[in-house]
Residue frames relative to the residue before (quaternion, step in Angstrom):
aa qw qx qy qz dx dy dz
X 1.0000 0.0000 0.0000 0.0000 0.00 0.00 0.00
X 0.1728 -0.8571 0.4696 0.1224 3.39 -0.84 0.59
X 0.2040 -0.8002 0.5292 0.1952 3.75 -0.08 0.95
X 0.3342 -0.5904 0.6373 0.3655 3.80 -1.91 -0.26
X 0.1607 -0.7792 0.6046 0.0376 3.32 -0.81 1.06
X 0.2208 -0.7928 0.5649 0.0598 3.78 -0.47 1.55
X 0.2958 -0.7578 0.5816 -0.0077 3.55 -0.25 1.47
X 0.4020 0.7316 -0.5349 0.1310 4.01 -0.37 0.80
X 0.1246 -0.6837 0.7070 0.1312 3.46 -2.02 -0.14
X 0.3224 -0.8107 0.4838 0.0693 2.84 -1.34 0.42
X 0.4694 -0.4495 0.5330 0.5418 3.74 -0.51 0.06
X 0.3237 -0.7183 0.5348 0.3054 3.52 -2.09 -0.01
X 0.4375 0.6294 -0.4247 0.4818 3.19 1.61 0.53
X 0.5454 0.5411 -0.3815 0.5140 3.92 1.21 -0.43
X 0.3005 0.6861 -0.6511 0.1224 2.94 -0.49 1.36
X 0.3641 0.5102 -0.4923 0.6039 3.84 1.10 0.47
X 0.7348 0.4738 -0.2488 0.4167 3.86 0.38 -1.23
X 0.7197 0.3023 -0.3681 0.5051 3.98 0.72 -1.00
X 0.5434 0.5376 -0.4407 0.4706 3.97 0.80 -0.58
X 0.6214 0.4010 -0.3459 0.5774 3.91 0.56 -0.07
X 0.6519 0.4643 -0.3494 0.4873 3.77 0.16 -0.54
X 0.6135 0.6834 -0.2161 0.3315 2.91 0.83 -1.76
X 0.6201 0.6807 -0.1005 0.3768 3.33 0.85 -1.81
X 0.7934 0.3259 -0.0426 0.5124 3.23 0.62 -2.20
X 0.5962 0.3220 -0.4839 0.5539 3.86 0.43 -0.47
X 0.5686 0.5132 -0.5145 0.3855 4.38 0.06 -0.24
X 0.6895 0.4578 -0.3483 0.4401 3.48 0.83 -1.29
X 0.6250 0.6324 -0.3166 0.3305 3.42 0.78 -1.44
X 0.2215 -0.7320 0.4974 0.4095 3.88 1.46 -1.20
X 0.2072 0.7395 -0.6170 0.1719 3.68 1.01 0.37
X 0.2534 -0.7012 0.6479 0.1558 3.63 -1.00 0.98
X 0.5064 -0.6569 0.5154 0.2153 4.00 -1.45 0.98
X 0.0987 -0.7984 0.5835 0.1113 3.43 -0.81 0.90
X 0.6904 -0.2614 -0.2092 0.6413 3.14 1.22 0.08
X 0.6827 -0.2193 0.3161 0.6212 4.22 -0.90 -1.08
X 0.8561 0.2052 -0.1361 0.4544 3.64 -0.79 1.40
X 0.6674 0.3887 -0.2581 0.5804 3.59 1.61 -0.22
X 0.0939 0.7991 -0.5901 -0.0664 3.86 -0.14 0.81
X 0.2420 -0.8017 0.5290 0.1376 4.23 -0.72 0.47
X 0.0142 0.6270 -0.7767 -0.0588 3.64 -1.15 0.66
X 0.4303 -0.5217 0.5614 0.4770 3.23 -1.83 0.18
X 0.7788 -0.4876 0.3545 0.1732 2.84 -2.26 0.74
X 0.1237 0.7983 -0.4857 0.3340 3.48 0.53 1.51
X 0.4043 -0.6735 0.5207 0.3343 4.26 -0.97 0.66
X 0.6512 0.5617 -0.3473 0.3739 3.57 1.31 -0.44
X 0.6328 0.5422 -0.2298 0.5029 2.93 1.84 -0.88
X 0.7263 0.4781 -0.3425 0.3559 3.65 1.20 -0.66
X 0.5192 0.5725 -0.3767 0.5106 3.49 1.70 -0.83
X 0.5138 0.6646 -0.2825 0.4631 4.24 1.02 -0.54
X 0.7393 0.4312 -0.1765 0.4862 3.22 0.68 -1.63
X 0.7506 0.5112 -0.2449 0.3394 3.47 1.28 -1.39
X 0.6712 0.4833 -0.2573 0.4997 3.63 1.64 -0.25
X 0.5597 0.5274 -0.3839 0.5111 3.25 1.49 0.49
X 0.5972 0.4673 -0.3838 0.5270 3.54 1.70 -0.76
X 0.6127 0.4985 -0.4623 0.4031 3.71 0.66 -0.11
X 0.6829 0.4383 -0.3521 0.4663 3.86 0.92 -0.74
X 0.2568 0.6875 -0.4559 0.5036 3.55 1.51 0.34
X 0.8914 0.2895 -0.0180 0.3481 2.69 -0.51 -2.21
X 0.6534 0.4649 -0.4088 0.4357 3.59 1.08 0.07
X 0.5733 0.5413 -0.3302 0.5189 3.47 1.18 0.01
X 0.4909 -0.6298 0.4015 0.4485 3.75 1.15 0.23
X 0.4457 0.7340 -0.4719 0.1998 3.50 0.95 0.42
X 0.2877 -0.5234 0.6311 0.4950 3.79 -0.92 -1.14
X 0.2752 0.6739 -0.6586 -0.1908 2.65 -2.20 0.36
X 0.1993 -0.7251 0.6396 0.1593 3.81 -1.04 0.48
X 0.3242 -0.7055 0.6035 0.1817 3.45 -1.95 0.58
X 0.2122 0.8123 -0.5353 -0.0927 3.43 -0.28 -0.14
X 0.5166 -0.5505 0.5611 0.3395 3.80 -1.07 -0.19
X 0.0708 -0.8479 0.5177 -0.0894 3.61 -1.29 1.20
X 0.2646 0.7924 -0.5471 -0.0521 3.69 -0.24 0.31
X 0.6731 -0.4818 0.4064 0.3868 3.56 -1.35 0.46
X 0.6942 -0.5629 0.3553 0.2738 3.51 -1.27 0.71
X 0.7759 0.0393 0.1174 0.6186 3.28 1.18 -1.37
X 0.8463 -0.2104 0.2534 0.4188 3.72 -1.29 -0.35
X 0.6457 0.4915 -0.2112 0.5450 3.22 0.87 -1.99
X 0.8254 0.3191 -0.3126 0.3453 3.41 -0.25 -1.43
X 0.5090 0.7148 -0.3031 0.3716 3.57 1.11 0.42
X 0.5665 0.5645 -0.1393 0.5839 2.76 1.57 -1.26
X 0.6627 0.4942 -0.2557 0.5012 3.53 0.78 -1.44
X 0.6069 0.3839 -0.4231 0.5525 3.88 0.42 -0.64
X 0.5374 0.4526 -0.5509 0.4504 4.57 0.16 -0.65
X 0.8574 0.2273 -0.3166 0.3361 3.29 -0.62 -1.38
X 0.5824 0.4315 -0.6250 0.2899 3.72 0.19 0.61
X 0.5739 0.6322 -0.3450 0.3898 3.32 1.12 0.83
X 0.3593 0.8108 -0.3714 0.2749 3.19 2.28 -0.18
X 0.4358 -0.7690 0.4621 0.0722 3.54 -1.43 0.97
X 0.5612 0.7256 -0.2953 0.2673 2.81 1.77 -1.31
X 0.5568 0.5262 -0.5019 0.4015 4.07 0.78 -0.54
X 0.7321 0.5497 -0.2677 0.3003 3.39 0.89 -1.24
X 0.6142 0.5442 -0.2104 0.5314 3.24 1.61 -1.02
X 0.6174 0.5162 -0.3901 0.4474 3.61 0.90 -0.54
X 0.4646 0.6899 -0.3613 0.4214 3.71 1.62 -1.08
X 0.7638 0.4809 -0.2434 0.3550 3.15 0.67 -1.50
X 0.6055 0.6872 -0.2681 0.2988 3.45 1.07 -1.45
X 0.5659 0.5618 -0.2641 0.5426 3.03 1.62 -1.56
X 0.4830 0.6181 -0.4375 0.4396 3.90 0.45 -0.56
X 0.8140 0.4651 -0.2199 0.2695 2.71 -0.28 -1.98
X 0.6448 0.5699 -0.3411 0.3784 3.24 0.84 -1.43
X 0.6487 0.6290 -0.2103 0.3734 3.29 1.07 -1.89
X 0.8481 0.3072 -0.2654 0.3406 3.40 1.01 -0.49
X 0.6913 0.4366 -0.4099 0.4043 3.04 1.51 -0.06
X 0.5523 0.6057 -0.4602 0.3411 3.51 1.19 0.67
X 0.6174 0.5212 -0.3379 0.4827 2.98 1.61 -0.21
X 0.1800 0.8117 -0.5384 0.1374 3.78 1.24 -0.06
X 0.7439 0.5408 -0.1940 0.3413 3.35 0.53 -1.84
X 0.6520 0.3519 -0.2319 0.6302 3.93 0.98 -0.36
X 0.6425 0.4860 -0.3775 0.4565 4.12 0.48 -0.33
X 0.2535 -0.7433 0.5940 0.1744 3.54 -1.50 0.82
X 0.6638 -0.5367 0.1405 0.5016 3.23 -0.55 0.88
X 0.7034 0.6019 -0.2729 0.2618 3.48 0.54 -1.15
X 0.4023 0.6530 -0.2797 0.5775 3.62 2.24 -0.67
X 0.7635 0.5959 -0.1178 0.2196 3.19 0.39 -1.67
X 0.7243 0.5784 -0.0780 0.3670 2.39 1.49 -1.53
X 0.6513 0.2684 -0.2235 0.6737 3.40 1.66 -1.26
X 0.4989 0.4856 -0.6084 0.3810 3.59 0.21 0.12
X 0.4646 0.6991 -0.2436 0.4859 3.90 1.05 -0.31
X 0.7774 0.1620 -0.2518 0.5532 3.52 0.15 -1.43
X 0.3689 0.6762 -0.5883 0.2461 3.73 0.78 -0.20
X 0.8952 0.1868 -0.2133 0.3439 2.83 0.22 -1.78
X 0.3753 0.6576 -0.5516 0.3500 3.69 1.37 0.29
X 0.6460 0.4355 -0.3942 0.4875 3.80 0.52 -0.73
X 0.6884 0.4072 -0.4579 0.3881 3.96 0.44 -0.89
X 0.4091 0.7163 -0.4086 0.3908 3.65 1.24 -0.08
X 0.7407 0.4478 -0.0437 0.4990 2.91 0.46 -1.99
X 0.7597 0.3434 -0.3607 0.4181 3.67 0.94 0.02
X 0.5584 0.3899 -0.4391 0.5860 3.56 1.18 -0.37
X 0.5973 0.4670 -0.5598 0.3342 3.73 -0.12 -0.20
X 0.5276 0.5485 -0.3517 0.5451 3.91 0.91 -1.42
X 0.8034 0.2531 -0.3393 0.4188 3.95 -0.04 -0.34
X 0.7458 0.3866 -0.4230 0.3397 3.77 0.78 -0.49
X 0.4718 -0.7407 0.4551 0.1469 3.18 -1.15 1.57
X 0.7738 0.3818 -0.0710 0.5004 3.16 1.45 -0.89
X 0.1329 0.8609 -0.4878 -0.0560 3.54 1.00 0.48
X 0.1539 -0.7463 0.6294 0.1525 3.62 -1.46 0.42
X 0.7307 -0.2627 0.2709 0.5689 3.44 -1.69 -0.90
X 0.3665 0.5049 -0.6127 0.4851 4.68 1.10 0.07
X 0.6785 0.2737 -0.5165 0.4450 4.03 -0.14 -0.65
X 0.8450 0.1949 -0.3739 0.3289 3.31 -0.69 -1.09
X 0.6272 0.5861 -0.4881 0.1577 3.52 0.20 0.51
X 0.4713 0.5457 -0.4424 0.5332 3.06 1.97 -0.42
X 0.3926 0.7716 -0.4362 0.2456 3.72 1.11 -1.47
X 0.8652 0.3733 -0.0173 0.3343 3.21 0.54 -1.79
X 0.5328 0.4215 -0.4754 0.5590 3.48 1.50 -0.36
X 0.8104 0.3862 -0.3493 0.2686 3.54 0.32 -0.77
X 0.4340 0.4969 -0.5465 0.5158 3.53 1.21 1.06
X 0.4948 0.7206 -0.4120 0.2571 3.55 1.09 -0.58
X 0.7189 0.4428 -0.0453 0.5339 2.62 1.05 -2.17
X 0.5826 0.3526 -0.5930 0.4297 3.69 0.43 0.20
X 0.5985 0.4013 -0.3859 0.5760 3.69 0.28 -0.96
X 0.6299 0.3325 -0.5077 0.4846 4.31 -0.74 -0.16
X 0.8262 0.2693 -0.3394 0.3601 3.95 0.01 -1.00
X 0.4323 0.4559 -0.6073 0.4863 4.21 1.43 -0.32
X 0.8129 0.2108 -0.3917 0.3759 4.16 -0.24 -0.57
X 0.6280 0.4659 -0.5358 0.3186 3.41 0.25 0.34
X 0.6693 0.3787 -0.3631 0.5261 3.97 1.02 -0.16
X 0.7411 0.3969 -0.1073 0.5309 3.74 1.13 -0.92
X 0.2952 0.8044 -0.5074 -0.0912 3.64 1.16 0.22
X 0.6146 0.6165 -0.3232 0.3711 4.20 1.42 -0.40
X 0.4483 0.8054 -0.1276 0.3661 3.53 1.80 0.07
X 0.1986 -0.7605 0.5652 0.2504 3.86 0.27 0.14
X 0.1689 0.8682 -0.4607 0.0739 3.01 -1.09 1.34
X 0.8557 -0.4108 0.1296 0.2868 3.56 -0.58 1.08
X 0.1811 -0.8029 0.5383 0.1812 3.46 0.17 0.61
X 0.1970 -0.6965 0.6486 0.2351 3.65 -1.01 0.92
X 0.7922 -0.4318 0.2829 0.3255 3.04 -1.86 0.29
X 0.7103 0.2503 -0.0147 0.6577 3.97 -0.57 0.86
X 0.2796 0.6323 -0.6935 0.2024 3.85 0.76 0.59
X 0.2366 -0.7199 0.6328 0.1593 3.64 -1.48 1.18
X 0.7458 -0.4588 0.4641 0.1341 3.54 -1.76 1.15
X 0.0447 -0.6882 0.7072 0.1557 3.57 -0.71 0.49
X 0.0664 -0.7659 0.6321 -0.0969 3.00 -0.77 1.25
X 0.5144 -0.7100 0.4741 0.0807 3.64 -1.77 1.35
X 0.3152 -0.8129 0.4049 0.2755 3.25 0.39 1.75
X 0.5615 0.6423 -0.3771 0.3605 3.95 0.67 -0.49
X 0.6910 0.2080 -0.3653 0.5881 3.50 1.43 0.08
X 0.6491 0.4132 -0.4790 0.4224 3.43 0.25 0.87
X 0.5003 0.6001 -0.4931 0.3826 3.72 0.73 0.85
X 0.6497 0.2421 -0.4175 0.5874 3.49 -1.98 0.91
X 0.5078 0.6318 -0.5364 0.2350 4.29 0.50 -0.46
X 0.2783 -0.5690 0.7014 0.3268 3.94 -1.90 -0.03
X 0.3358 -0.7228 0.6019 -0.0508 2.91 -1.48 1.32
X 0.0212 0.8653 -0.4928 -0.0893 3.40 0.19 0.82
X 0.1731 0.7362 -0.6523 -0.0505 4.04 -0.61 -0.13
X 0.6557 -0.5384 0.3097 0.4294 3.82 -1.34 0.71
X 0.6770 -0.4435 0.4356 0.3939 3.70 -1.62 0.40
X 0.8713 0.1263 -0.1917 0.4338 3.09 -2.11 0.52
X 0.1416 -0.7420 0.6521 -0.0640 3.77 0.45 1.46
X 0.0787 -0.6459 0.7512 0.1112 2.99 -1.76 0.91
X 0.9012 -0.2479 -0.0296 0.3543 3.56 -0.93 -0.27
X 0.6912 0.4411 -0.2302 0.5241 3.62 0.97 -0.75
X 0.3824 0.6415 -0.4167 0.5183 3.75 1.81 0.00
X 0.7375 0.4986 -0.0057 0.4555 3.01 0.46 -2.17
X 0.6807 0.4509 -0.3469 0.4615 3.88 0.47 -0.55
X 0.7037 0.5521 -0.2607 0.3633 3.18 1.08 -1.54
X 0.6401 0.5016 -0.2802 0.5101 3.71 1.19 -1.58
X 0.3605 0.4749 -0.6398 0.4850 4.28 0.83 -0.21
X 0.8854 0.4432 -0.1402 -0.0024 2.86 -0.31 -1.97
X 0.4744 0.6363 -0.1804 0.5809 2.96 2.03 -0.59
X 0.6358 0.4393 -0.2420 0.5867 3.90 1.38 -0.67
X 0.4776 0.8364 -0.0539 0.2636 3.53 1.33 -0.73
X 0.4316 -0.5211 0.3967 0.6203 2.61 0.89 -1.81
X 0.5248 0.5770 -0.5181 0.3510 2.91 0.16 1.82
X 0.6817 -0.0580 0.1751 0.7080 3.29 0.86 -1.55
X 0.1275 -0.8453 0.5089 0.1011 3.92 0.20 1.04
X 0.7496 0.3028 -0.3159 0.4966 3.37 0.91 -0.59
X 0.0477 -0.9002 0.3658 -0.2314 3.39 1.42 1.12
X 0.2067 -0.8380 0.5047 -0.0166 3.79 0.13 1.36
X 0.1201 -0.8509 0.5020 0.0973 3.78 0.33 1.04
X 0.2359 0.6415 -0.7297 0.0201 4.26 -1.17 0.03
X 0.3580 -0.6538 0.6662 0.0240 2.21 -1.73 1.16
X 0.1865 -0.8663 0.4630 -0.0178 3.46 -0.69 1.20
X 0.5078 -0.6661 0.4907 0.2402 3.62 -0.72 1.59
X 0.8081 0.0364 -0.1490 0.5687 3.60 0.65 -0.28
X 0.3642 -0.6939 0.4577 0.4199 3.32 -0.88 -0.22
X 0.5604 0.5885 -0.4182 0.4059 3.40 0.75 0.04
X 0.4233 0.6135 -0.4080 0.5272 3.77 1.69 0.13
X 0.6272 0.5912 -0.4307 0.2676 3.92 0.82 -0.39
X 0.3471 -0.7955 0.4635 0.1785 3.58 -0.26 0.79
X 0.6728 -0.5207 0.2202 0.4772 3.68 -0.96 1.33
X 0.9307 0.1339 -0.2149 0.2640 3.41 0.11 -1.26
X 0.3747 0.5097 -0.5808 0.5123 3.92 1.01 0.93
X 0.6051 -0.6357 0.4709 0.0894 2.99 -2.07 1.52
X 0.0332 0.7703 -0.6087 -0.1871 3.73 -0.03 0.66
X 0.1064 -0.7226 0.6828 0.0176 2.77 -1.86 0.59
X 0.9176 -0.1708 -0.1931 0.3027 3.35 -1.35 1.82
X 0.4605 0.4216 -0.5398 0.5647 2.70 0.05 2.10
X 0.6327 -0.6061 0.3614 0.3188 3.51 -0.88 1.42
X 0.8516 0.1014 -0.2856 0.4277 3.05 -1.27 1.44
X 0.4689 0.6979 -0.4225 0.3384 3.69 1.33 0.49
X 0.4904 -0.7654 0.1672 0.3817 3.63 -0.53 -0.07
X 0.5367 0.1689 -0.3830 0.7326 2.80 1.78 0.82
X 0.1609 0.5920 -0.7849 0.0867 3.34 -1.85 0.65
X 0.9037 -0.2371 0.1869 0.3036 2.85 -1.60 -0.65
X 0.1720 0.8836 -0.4355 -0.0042 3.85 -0.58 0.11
X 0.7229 -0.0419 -0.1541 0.6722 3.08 -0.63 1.72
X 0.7502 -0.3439 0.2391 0.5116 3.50 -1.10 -0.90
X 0.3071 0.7485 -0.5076 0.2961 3.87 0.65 1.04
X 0.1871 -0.6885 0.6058 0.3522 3.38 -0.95 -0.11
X 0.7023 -0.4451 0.2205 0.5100 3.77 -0.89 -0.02
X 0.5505 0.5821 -0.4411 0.4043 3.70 1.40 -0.63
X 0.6353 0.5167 -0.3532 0.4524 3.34 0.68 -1.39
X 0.5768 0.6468 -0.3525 0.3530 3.91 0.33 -1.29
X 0.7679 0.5109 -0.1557 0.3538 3.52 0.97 -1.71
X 0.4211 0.7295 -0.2546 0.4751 2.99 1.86 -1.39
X 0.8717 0.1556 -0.1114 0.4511 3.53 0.01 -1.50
X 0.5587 0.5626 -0.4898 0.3626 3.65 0.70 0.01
X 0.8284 0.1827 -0.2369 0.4736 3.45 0.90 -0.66
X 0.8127 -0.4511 0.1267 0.3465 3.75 1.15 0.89
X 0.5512 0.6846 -0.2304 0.4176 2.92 1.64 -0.67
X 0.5041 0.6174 -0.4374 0.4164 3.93 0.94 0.06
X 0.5723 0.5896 -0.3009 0.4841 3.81 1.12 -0.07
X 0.7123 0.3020 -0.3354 0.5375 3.64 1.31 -0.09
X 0.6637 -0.6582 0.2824 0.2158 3.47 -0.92 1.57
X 0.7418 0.2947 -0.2389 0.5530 3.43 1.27 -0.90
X 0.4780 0.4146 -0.5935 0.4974 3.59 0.29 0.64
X 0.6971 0.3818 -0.4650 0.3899 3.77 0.08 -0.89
X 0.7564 0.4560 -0.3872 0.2645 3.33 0.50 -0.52
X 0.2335 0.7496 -0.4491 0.4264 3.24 1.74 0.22
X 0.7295 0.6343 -0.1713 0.1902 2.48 0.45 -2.22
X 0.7869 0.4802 -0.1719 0.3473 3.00 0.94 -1.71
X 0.6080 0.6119 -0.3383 0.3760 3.55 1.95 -0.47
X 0.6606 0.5185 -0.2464 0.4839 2.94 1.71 -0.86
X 0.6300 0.4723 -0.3894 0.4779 3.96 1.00 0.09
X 0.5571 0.6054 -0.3483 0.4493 3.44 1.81 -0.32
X 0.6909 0.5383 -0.1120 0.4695 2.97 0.96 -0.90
X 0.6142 0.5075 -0.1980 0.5709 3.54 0.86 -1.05
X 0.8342 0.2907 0.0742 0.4627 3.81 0.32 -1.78
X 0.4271 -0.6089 0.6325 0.2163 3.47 0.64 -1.03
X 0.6465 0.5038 -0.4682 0.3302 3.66 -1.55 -0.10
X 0.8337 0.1542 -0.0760 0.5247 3.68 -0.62 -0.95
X 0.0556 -0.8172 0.5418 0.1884 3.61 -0.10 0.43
X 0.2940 -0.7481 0.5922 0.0569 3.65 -1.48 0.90
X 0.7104 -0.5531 0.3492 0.2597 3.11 -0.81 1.52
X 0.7794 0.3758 -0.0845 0.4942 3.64 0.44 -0.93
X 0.3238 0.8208 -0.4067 0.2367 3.47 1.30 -0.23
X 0.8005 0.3126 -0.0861 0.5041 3.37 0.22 -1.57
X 0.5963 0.3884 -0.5351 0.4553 4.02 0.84 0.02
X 0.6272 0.4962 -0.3316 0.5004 4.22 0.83 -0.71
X 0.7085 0.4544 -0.4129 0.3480 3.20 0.86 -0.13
X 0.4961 0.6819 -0.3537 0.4048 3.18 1.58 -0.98
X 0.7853 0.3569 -0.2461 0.4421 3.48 0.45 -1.61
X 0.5760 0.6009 -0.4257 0.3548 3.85 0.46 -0.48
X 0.6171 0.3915 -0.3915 0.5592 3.70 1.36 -0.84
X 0.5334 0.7083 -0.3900 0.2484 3.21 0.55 -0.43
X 0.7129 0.3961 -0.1336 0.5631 3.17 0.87 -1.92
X 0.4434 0.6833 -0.3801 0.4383 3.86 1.41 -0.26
X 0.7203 0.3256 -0.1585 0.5917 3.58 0.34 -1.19
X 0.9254 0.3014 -0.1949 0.1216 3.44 0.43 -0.20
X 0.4156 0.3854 -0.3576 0.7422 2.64 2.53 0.84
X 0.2055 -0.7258 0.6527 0.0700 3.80 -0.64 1.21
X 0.7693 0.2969 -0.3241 0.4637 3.46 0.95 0.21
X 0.5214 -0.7269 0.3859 0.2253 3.37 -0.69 1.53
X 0.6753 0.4806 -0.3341 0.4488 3.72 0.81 -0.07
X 0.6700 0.2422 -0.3185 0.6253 3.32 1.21 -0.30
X 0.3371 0.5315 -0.6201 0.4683 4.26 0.57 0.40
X 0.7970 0.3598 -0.3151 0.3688 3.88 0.52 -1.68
X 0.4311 0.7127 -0.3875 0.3950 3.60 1.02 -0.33
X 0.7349 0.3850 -0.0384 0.5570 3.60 0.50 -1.34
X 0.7527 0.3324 -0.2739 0.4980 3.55 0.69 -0.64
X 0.3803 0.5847 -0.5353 0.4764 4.23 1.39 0.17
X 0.7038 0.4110 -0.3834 0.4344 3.32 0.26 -1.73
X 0.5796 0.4764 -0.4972 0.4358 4.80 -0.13 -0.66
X 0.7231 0.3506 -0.3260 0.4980 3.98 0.44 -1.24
X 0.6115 0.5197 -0.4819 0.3519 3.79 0.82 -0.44
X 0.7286 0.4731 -0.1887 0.4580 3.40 1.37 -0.90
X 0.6418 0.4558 -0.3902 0.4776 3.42 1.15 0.27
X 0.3913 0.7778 -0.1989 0.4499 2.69 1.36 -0.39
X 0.7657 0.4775 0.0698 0.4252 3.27 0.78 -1.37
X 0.6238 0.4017 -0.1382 0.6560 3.11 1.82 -1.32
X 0.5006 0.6849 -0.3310 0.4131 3.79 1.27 0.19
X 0.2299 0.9176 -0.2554 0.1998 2.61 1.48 -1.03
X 0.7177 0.5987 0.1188 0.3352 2.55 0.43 -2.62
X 0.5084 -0.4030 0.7274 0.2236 3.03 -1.57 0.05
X 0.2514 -0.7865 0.5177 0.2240 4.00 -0.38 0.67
X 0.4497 -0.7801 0.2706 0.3405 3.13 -0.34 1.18
């Protein structure tokens, strides 16, 4: 891949002149390779961009030069993408989002409403800069369709309104009990999170199999995550998240945050602070129970204990 790489300086008396530069290489999302080197990928929209910042350079008494740049090898390729990563910014947002739809219950619509397009526009502006988007876009993508559809029924609840894509069922755990749960063999995390949860506080006397194919599940046992089961994915859920809201349970603070370890894990995007120690031990207990009923055995008790550390307030 080949990036433009926008080589300037400035006088130290330009300070009307670097606060302008300043400004436009921020809007632009140009990521720092070092003090005075700023990179976009190699794009004409991006060079005609770069070239009207080297002029607000050069009209401040400054220097600038353009030139074309690409990484020696694979790695050092890679290393030039992720100084383009979004995820801090997207996590900014997330922290919004949440913030606003807990606060739903004390906001009049008209608050609500622009406190909304706010963060619809900071959307619309970190997306316009990420060159490299992944499953962090469409995951904010998707809470913030949530929250439009959660605040139209929470001011308008007598209204007909729009189903989004993948709208999930509230559904009365009291007819899903004594049931067989099936989901495919050798579970990894969203297998494993989901079958806690289903034992949990869903179906406790909850009969688990694990199936070599999925086409082995039999009409009347409940598959879960795997295409065409009755829970999997949806929209930008994993199957944990999916379960959460189908049977109501996405309204208490320490399941979602489950949630979010298990979509971190599973999917990727928002990273979670705890990610990489739950992952460590889950491969663990992986390689070292070759049987999937006693893997889920050993892996209840970790979700019982995160669980627990949820509790909390995260720290």
């Amino acid at each position: 891949m080949t990036w433009l790489a926008l080589f300037l300086s400035l006088p130290a008396k330009a300070g009307t002149g670097r606060m302008r530069v300043w400004r436009e290489l921020k809007a632009l999302g140009c990521a720092t390779l070092r003090d005075g080197v700023y990179l976009l990928p190699d794009a004409p929209e991006h060079a005609q961009a770069l070239e009207t910042v080297a002029a607000a350079v050069l009209a401040a008494k400054g220097t600038a030069e353009i030139f074309h740049l690409s990484g020696r090898d694979p790695a050092q390729d890679v290393a030039l993408r992720a100084l383009f990563d979004r995820r801090s910014d997207y996590a900014a947002l997330a922290t919004a989002l949440r913030d606003l739809q807990s606060g739903l219950g004390v906001l009049d619509v008209g608050t609500a409403q622009r406190r909304l397009q706010t963060l619809e526009r900071r959307f619309a502006q970190i997306c316009a800069v990420d060159y490299f988007a992944g499953e962090t876009r469409r995951q904010i993508g998707a809470r913030l369709e949530d929250l439009r559809t959660m605040l139209s029924r929470h001011f308008t609840p007598d209204e007909p309104h729009a189903a989004s894509a993948g709208p999930i069922v509230r559904l009365n755990p009291a007819d899903y009990q004594g049931r067989v749960w099936a989901a495919r063999a050798r579970p990894w995390v969203d297998r494993l999170a989901s079958a806690w949860l289903i034992r949990r506080r869903i179906d406790p006397q909850a009969r688990i199999v694990w199936l070599a194919a999925p086409a082995d599940c039999q009409p009347d046992w409940l598959g879960f995550d795997f295409d065409g089961a009755a829970f999997s994915h949806v929209g930008a859920r994993v199957t944990f998240e999916t379960l959460l809201a189908s049977f109501g349970l996405d309204a208490e603070a320490p399941l979602a945050r489950l949630g979010a370890l298990v979509h971190a894990l599973d999917m990727g995007g928002l990273q979670v602070a705890e990610a990489p120690g739950v992952e460590a031990l889950l491969t663990g207990l992986r390689v070292s129970q070759p049987d999937d009923d006693a893997l889920l055995t050993e892996a209840m008790k970790v979700f019982d204990w995160l669980l627990q550390s949820n509790q909390t307030e995260p720290r």
